[in-house]
Each structure stands twice: as C-alpha cells, then as structure tokens.
C-alpha positions as CSV (number, residue, x, y, z in Angstrom):
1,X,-4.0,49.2,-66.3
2,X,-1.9,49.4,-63.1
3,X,-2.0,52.6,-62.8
4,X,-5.6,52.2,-62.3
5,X,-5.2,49.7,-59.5
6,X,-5.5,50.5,-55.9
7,X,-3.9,48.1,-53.3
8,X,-6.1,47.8,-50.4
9,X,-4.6,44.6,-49.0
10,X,-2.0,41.8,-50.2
11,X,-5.5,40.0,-51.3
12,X,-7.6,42.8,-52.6
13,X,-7.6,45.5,-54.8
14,X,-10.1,48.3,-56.6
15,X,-9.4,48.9,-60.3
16,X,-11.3,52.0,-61.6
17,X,-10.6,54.0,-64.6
18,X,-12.3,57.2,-65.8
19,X,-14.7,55.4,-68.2
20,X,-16.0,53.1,-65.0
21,X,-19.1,54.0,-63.5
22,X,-18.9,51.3,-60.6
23,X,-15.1,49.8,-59.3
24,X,-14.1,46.5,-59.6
25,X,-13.3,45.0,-56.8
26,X,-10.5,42.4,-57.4
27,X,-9.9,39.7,-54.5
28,X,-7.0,38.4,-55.5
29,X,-3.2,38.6,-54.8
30,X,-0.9,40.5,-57.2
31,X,0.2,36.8,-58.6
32,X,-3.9,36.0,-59.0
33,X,-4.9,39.2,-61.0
34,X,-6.0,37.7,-64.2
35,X,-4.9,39.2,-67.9
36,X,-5.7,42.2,-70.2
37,X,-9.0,40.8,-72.3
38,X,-10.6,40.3,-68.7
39,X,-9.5,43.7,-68.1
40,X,-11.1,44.9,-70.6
41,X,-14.6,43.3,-70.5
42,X,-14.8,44.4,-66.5
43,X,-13.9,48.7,-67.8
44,X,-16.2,47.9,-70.6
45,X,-19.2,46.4,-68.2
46,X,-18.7,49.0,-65.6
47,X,-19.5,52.2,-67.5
48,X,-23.1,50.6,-67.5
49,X,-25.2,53.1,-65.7
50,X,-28.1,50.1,-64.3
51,X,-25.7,48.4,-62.3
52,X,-25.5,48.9,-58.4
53,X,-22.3,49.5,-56.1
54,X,-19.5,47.7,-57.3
55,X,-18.4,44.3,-59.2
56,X,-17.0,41.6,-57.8
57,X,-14.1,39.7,-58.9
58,X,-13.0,37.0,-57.3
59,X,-9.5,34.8,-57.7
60,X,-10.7,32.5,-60.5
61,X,-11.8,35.2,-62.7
62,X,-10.9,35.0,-66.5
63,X,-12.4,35.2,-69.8
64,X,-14.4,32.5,-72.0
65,X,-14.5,32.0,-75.7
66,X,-17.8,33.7,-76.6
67,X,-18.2,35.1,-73.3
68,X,-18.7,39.3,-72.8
69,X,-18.6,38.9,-68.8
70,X,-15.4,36.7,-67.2
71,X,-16.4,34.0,-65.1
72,X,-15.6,34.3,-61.4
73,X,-18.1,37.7,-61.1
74,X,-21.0,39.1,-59.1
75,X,-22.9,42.1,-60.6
76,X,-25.8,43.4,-58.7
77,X,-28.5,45.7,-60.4
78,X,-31.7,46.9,-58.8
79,X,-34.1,46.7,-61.6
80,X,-32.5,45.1,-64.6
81,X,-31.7,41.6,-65.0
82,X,-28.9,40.9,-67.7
83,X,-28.6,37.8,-69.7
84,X,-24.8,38.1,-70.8
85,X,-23.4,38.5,-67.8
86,X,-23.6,35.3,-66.7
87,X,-23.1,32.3,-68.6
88,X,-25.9,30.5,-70.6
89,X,-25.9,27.6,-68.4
90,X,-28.0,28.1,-65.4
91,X,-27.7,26.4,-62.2
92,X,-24.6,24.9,-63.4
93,X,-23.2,23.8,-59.8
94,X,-22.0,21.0,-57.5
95,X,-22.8,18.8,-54.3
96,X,-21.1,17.4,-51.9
97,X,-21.9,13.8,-50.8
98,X,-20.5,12.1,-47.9
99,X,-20.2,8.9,-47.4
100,X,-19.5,6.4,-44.9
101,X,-16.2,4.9,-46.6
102,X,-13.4,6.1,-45.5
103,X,-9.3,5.0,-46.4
104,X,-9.2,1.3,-44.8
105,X,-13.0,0.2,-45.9
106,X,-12.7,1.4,-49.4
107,X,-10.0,-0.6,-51.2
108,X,-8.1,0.5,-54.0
109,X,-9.7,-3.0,-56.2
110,X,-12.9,-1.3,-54.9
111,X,-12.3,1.7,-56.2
112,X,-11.7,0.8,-59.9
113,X,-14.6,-1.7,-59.8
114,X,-16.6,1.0,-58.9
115,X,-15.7,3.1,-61.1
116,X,-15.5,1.3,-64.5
117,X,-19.4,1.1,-63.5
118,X,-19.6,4.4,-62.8
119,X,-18.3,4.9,-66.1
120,X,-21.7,3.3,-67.9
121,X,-24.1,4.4,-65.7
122,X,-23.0,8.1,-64.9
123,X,-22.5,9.1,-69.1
124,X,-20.5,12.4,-69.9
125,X,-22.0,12.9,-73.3
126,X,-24.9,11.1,-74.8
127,X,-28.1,11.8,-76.4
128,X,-30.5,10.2,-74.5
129,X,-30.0,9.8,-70.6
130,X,-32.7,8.9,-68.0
131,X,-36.1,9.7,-69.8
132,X,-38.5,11.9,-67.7
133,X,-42.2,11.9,-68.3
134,X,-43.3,14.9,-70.2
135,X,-45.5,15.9,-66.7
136,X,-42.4,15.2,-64.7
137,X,-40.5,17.8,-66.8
138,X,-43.3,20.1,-66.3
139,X,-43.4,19.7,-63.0
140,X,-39.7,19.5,-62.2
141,X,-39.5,23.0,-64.2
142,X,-42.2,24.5,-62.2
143,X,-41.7,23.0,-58.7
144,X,-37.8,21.7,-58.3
145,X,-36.5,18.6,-57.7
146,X,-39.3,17.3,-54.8
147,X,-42.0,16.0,-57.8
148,X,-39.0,13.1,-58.8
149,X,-38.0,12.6,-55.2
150,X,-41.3,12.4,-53.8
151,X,-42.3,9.6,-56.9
152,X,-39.1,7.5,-57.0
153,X,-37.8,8.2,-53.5
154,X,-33.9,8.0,-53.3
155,X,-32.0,6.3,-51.0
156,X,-29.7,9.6,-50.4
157,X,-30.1,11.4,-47.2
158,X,-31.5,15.3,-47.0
159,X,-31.8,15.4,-50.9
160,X,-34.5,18.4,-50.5
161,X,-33.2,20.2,-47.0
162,X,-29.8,20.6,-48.1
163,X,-30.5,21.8,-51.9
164,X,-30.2,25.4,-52.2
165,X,-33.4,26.9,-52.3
166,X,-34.4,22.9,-50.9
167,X,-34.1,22.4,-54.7
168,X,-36.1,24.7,-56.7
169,X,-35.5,28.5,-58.6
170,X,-38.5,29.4,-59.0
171,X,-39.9,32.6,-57.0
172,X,-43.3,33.1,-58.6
173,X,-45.8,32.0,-55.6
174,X,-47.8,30.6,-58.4
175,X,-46.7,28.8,-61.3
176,X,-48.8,27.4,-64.5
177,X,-48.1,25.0,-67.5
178,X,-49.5,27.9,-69.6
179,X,-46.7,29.9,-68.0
180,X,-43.9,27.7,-69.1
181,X,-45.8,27.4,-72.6
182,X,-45.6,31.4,-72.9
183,X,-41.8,30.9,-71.8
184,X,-40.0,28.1,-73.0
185,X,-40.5,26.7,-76.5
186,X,-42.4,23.5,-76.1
187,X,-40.2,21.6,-78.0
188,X,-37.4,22.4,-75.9
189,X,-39.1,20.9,-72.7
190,X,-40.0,17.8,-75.0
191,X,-36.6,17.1,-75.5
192,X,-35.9,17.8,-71.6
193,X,-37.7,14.0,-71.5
194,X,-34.3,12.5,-72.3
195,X,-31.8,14.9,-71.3
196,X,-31.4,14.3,-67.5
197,X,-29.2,12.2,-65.8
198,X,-25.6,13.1,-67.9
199,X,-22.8,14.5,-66.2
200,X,-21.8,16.2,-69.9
201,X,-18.7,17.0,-72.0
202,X,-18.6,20.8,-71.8
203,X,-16.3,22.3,-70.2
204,X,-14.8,20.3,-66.9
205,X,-17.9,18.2,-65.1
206,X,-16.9,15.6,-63.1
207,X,-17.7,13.1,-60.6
208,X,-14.5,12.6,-58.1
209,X,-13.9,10.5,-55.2
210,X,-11.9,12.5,-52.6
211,X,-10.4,11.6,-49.3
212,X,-10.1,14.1,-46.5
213,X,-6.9,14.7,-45.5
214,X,-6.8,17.4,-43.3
215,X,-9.2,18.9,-40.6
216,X,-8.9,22.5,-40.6
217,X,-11.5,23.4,-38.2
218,X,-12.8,20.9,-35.4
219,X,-16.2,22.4,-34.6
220,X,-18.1,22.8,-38.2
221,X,-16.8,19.1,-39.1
222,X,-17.9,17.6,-36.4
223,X,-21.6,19.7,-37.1
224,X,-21.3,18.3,-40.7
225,X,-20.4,15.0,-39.5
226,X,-16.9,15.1,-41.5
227,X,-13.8,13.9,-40.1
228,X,-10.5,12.7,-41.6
229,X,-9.8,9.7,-43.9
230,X,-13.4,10.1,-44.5
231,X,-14.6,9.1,-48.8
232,X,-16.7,11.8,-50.0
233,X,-18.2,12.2,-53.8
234,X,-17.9,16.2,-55.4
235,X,-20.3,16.1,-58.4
236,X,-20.0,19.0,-60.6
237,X,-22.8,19.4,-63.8
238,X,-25.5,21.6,-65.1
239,X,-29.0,22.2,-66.5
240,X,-28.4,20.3,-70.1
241,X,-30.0,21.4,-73.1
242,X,-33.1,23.0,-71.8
243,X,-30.5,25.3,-69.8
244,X,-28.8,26.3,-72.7
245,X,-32.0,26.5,-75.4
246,X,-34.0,28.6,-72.8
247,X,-31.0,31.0,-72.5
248,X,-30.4,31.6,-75.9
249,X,-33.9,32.3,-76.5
250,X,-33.4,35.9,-74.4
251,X,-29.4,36.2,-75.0
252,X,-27.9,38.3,-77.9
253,X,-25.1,35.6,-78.2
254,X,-24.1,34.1,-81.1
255,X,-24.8,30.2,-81.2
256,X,-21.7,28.3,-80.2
257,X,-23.3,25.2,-82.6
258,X,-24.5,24.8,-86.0
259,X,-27.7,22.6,-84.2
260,X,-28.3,25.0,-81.6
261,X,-29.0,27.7,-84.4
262,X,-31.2,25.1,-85.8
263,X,-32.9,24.3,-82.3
264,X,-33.9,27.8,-81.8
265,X,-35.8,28.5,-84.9
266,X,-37.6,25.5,-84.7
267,X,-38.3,26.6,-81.2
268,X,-39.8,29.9,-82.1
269,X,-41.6,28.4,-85.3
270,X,-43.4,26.0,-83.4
271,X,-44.3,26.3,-80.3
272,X,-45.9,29.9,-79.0
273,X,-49.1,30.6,-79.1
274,X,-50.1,33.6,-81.1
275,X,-49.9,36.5,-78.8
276,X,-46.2,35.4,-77.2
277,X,-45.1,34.8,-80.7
278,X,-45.2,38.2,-82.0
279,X,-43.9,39.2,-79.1
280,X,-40.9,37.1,-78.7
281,X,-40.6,37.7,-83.0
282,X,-40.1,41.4,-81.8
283,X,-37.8,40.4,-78.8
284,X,-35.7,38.3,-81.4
285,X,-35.2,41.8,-83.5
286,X,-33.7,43.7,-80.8
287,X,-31.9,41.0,-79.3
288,X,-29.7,40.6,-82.8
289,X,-28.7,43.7,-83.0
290,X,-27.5,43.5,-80.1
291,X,-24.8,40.4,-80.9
292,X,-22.0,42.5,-81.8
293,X,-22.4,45.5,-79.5
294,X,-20.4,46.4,-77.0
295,X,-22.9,47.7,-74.4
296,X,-25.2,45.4,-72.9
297,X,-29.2,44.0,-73.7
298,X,-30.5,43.6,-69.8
299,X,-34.6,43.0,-69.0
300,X,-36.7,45.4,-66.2
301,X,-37.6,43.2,-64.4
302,X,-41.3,44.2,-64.2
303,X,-41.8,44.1,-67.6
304,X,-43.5,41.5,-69.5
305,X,-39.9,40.2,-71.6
306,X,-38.0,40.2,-68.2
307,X,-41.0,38.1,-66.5
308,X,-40.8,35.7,-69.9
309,X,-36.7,35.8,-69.4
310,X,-37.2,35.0,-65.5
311,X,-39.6,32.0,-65.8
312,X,-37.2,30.8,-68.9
313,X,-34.4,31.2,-66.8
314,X,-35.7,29.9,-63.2
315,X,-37.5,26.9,-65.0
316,X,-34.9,25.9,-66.9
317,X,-32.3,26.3,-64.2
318,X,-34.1,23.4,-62.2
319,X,-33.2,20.7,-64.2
320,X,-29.5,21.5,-62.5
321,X,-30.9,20.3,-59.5
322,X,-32.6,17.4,-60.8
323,X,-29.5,16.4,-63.1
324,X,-27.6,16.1,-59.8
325,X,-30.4,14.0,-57.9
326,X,-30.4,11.9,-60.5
327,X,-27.0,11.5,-61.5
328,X,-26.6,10.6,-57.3
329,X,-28.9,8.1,-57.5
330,X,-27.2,6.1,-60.0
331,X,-24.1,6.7,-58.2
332,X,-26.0,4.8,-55.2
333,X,-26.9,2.1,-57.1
334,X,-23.9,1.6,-58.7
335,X,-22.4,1.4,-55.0
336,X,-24.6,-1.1,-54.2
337,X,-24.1,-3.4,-56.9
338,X,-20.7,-3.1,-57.3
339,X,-19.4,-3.4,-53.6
340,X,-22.2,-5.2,-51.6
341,X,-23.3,-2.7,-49.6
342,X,-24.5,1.2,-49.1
343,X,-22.2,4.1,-49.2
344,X,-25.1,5.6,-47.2
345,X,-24.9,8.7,-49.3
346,X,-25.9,12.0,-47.5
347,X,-26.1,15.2,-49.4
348,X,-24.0,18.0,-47.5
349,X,-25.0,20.6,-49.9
350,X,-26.2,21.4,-53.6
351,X,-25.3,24.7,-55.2
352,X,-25.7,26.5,-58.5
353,X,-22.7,28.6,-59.5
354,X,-24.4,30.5,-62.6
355,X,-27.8,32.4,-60.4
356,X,-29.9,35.4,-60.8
357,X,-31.4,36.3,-57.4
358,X,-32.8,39.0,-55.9
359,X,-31.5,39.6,-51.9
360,X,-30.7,42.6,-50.2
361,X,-27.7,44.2,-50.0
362,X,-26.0,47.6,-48.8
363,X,-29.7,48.4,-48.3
364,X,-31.5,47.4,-50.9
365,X,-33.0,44.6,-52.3
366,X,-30.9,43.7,-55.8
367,X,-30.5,41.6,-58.3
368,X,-27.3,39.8,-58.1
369,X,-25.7,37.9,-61.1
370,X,-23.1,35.3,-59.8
371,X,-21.4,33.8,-63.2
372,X,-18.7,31.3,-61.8
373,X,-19.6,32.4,-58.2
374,X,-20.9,30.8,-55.4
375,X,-23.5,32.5,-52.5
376,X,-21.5,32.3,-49.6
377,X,-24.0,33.5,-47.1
378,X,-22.7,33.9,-42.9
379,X,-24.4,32.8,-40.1
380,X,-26.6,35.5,-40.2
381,X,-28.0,35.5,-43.1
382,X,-29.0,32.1,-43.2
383,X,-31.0,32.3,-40.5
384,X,-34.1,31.6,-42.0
385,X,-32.8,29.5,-44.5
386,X,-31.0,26.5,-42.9
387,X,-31.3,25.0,-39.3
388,X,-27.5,23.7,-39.3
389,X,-26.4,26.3,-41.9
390,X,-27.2,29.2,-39.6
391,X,-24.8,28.3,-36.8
392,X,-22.1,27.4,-39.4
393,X,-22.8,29.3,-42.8
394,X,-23.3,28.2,-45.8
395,X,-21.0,25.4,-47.6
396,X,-18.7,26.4,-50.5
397,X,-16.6,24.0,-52.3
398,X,-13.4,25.0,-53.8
399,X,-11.7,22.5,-56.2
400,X,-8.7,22.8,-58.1
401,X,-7.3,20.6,-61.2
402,X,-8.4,16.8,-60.5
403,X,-5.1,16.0,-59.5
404,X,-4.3,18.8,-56.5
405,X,-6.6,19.9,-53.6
406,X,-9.9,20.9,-52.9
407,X,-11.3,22.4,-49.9
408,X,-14.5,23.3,-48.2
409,X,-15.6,25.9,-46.6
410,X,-18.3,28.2,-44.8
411,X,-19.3,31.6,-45.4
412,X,-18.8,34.2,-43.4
413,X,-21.0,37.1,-42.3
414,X,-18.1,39.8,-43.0
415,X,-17.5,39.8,-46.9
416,X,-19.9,42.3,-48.2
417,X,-17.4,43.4,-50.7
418,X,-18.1,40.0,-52.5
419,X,-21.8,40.3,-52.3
420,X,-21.0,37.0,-49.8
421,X,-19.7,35.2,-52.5
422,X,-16.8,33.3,-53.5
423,X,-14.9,31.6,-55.9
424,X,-15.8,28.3,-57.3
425,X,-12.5,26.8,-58.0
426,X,-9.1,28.0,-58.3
427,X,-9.5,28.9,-62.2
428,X,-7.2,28.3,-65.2
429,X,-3.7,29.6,-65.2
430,X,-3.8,33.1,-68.1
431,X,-0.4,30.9,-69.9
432,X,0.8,27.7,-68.8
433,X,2.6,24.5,-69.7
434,X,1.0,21.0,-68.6
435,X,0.3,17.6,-70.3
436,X,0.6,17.7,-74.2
437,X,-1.3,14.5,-74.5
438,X,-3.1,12.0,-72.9
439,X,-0.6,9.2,-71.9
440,X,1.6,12.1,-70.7
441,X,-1.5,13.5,-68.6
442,X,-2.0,9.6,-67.2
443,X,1.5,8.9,-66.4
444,X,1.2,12.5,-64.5
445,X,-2.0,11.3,-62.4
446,X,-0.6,7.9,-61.3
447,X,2.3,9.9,-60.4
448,X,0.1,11.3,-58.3
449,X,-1.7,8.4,-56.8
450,X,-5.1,9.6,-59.2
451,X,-7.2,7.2,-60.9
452,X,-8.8,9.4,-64.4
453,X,-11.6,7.0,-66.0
454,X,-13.4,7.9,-69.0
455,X,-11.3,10.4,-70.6
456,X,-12.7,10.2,-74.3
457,X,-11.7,14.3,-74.9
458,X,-9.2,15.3,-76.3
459,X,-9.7,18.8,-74.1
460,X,-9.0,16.3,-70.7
461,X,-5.4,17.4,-70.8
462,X,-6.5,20.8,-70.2
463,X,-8.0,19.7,-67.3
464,X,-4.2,18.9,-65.8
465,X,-2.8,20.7,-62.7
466,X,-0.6,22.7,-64.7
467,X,-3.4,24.9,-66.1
468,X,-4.8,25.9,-62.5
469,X,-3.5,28.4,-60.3
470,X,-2.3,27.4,-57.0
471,X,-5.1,26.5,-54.6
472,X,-3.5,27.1,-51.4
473,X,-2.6,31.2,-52.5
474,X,-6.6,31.0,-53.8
475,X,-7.4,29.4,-49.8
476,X,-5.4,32.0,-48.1
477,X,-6.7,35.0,-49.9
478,X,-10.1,34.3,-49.4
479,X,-9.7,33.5,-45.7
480,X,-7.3,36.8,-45.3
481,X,-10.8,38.3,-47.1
482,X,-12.9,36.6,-44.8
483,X,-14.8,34.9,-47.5
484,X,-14.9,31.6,-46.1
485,X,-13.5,29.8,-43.1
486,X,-12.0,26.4,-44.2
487,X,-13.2,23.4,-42.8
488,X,-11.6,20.4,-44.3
489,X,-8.8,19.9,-47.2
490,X,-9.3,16.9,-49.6
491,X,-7.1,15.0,-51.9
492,X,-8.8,13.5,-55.2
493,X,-8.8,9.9,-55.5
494,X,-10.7,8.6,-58.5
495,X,-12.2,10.8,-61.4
496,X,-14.7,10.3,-63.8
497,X,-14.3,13.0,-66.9
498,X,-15.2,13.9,-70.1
C-alpha cells in the first residue's frame, strides 16, 4: 500500500492506486494511518464511478464489524445517495452542556450523589424509556425536536438555536403523516412511543462530567461563555431503534440481530399500503442481492426509492435530537433533586456524526456522507446558519477514552480537503493492550482521579485509554490541517457507561 501513498505534509497524505477512481485523502500522521482491511474498503469504495472529487479520511478512521465503509469518512456524490457508507444509525451525535458548576461548588460527595441518580434515571439499555405519544412521534419525525420542547418546555437554555439544523433533518418544505406511512413501517414508529430517553449499550455512549482544564484560545471562550475549572456535561447517543429499523429497511446489510431480522418482516408485512408495498417488495429483491457484493447499492436521489430512503432516513434521524433533549432533561432534574439547586444547563451545541446532506462544494451542490465525521463549517459558511457561530465557526467535540482528554474546537473556513469536517474522537488503537477486566479497568480510572458508574458490559474495558490513539497527536494534526482551532482542553470527571 505504501507505495501508493503520497506525503503531502507530516499530517496528510493521498493514497491512490490504479483501480481508484477518486484519492483518498488521509489526514493523519504516519503513526495515525489506520491498517490494511481499512485499506482495503477505501481502494474498493473509490473505483465507484458516482462519487465526487475525493474521500476523506480523517485520524479516527478504522473498520467496524459488519461495516463496508470505515468510520471516520466523508464521501460526497452529486446525484446518488448511498446507504452503506455510513453507518445504520443516523444522527448518532453529541452535545455539549455547560453548566454553572465549576471545581470548588461541585464537591466530590456531590458528584457521586449525583451520579448514582443519574444512573436510574439516564438508562443505557432498557426496553422501555420515556413513552412518547404516538402524535408526538409523528410529529417529532416530521418536524424535529420543537413539538416536545414547545409541549413540555425544558429548563435547558437554547435547546432549539443551538441544535444543528435548530433540531430537525428534514428538508422536504412539506411534510405529511401519509408520507412517513409510505416510508417508515408503522410499526416501527409505534414502537418509537417507548424508545426515547436511553443513552444505550451499543457501542461507547456516554454521559461524562468534565472539567476544563486548559484555555487554549481567550476570545471564542469567552464568546461561548467557557472559562477554566468550569463543569460541563458531553452526552454522546443516537436515534434508537427507529434509526436502526428505518435503515435497514433500504440497506443491503445483513441484520446484526436475530430480532432485528424479525422486526423487519413484520415491518414490511404489515404496515404499507398497497402501492408502496409492492414497491418496497421489489426494492427488498435488489437490495439482497446486493448483501454480499462488493460494489455498492446507492439511491438517485430524484427517484421515488431514494425520496422513500430520504424521508426514512431524515425522519428517523430526528429522534437523535430528541433522545438528547430528553435524556438532558432528566439530567436537570436529577440536578435539582439531588444537590438543591440548578446546574443552569445551557446547550453549546448538538451534533449528528452519522449525516446525509446536500451543501455545496468545489462548485457544486453534493451529497456528502459523513460516517463518524463531524460538519466542521468556518466562519463563512455559517453565516446564515448561526448568529454566534458565524464569527466563531462551528463547535466540534473531540473526546478520547473516558479516562484522557477531550477538546473542543471550531471550524475553520480553510479545510476543503475534509469537506469541512473532522474527526469525532481520537478512534480505537488498530492492536493494543489495556484493562483485561473490570476491577483492573477501575483500579486504572481511580488511578486517574475518574469516577465509571454503571458499567454492566462486559465490552466497558474496551472503552480504556489503552485502546485510543493519542489525543494530543489527533489535536495537532488537525490544527496543522486547519480543521479546527482549539478552544478549550477538558479532563473527565465522572462517567456514566454502558
């Protein structure tokens, strides 16, 4: 492969062999470049002759289990939309909540109080979480995350101005029940009553406390109202089930769970009308064959399966957004019964790292697929989109393993080789050593001054520093990239995990 490989700088590099329609743009150091299977799926994706320019590649990018595009991507097509390259877990993102505790108001008794409530009332994995009308889900999937704000008003400051997108997907002017019905099994946005509200076991969600320890630059903190030894929550969580169900509907990807095999075929049994039925029975054909290919099933976007895919998709990805609000909420209460008073929770910013959406780039207006990416939009382009945001660019969080570092950051209006995107976390380490069990991982974190609650997986050690790649080499090739400018460093605190 390295013979392939062109150096451009210490931090970024183009990989193109002779199969490759588009390069791969890699923006990572040499230590950072990730191994041979994610290789491999990037030659394989780029002899596709639909996509546009270039992909992206950014320094958490690796493979996943079932998976035919590595996280950590961005893959830009002007007419085709493609449901394997990203993830089948839309709007899976975070927030970032400040608070007004800081290192002398918020004891360390206060802490675990806290969170051995937190630990009831924000559940990792559980059936049934905080039931939603069946209009509520309707209109949460068509509308965002305003209908449930707007009815139960929140006590947590600019919960719609600073959600990207102010909190909803969906970029049909018009949007109908009858649409979702032609979409989205009903069934699946019946059980969407009870499936909000859960932080979930996949993968590594969390809810962590985090101290800043470190101003990095003066101006954008002060704009964001950040400074240090400030407490600040980092929520990361996705769609649920009505994410996943609504993607596998339109994905040739083999089901990762006897009951989501189940799920589906009740779905399509059940709940279509007559005309969409045949249609998606036809849809279900082609999409099969297409499970062990190595090419890839993408949608034009103007045709009628890749306007059902797009509503499935947007609809669906809403509940992200509304998993968050909700989750937050409880997190205020909890706050409020537990210590006495208000955090005073204000949302800094909400943002999906698995997106389809169209914007403009090198000229033309294209779809971009970030899987494991964040937008990282400059100055400039968020004029329109964000009073504060505009004069600062856009947030992006970058945590590491929930014992080391995070930072924040803003975009940048300079990194048009990432689509102005970036990484999403440091990303797992291709072979590494770490915790072989849980008291190991424990004794580990309190080494560290960490506090883990909940911990009922036996995955959790995975989630040890040991497994991640180093945050600061992650921080100084994405600044050397001009990706982001950082703004603060943090240090976790307390975490609450799966």
């Amino acid at each position: 492969m390295s013979t392939n490989i062109i150096k451009i700088n210490p931090h970024l590099q183009k990989f193109q062999s002779e199969k490759m329609r588009v390069p791969v743009f890699f923006h990572t150091s040499d230590n950072l470049l990730p191994n041979k299977e994610t290789f491999q799926q990037l030659e394989i994706l780029a002899q596709d002759n639909r996509l546009f320019h270039h992909i992206a590649a950014m320094s958490d990018v690796h493979p996943k289990k079932g998976r035919k595009n590595p996280t950590g991507t961005i893959v830009a097509s002007e007419n085709y939309i493609f449901p394997q390259i990203n993830d089948t877990a839309p709007n899976c993102g975070m927030r970032f909540l400040r608070t007004d505790f800081n290192t002398k108001n918020l004891k360390e008794k206060d802490i675990d109080n806290l969170f051995q409530e937190l630990v009831k009332v924000i559940p990792t994995k559980k059936y049934i979480g905080t039931k939603l009308s069946y209009r509520m889900v309707l209109d949460i999937a068509k509308y965002g995350s305003r209908p449930w704000i707007e009815k139960f008003k929140p006590a947590i400051k600019n919960e719609i101005e600073n959600t990207f997108e102010q909190g909803n997907l969906v970029t049909q002017k018009s949007i109908t029940d009858q649409d979702l019905f032609n979409a989205i099994p009903k069934l699946f946005l019946w059980i969407a009553k009870y499936r909000s509200g859960i932080l979930g076991a996949a993968g590594n969600h969390f809810l962590d406390l985090m101290k800043i320890t470190e101003i990095k630059n003066n101006e954008i903190a002060s704009k964001f109202n950040l400074e240090k030894d400030q407490c600040i929550f980092l929520m990361h969580t996705g769609s649920g089930l009505l994410g996943q169900y609504a993607s596998y509907m339109y994905t040739p990807k083999m089901k990762e769970h006897f009951s989501q095999k189940i799920m589906l075929e009740l779905g399509k049994l059940f709940t279509f009308s007559s005309r969409y039925k045949n249609i998606y029975k036809k849809l279900a054909l082609q999409i099969k064959k297409y499970q062990n290919k190595t090419n890839f099933w993408a949608y034009k976007e103007e045709s009628l399966e890749g306007r059902l895919f797009l509503t499935a998709h947007q609809a669906s990805g809403n509940f992200g957004f509304i998993n968050r609000t909700i989750l937050t909420h409880h997190l205020d209460l909890a706050i409020k019964k537990m210590l006495k008073r208000s955090a005073n929770l204000d949302l800094l910013y909400d943002m999906p790292h698995i997106s389809n959406i169209k914007e403009n780039h090198f000229g033309k207006e294209v779809w971009i697929h970030r899987n494991g990416t964040t937008r990282a939009f400059g100055p400039q382009r968020m004029q329109k989109k964000h009073p504060l945001f505009s004069q600062t660019g856009e947030p992006v969080f970058i945590p590491s393993s929930m014992s080391t570092p995070a930072y924040l950051g803003v975009g940048t209006d300079y990194n048009e080789t990432s689509f102005f995107s970036a990484s999403h976390g440091t990303g797992r380490r291709t072979q590494a050593k770490g915790a072989k069990n849980k008291k190991e991982l424990f004794e580990k974190m309190k080494k560290q001054h960490v506090r883990l609650y909940n911990a009922q997986s036996k995955g959790v050690v995975l989630q040890d520093s040991s497994y991640y790649k180093d945050v600061e080499e992650v921080i100084t090739g994405m600044e050397a990239n001009q990706i982001v400018k950082t703004v603060i460093k943090m240090q976790p605190v307390a975490v609450l995990m799966y």
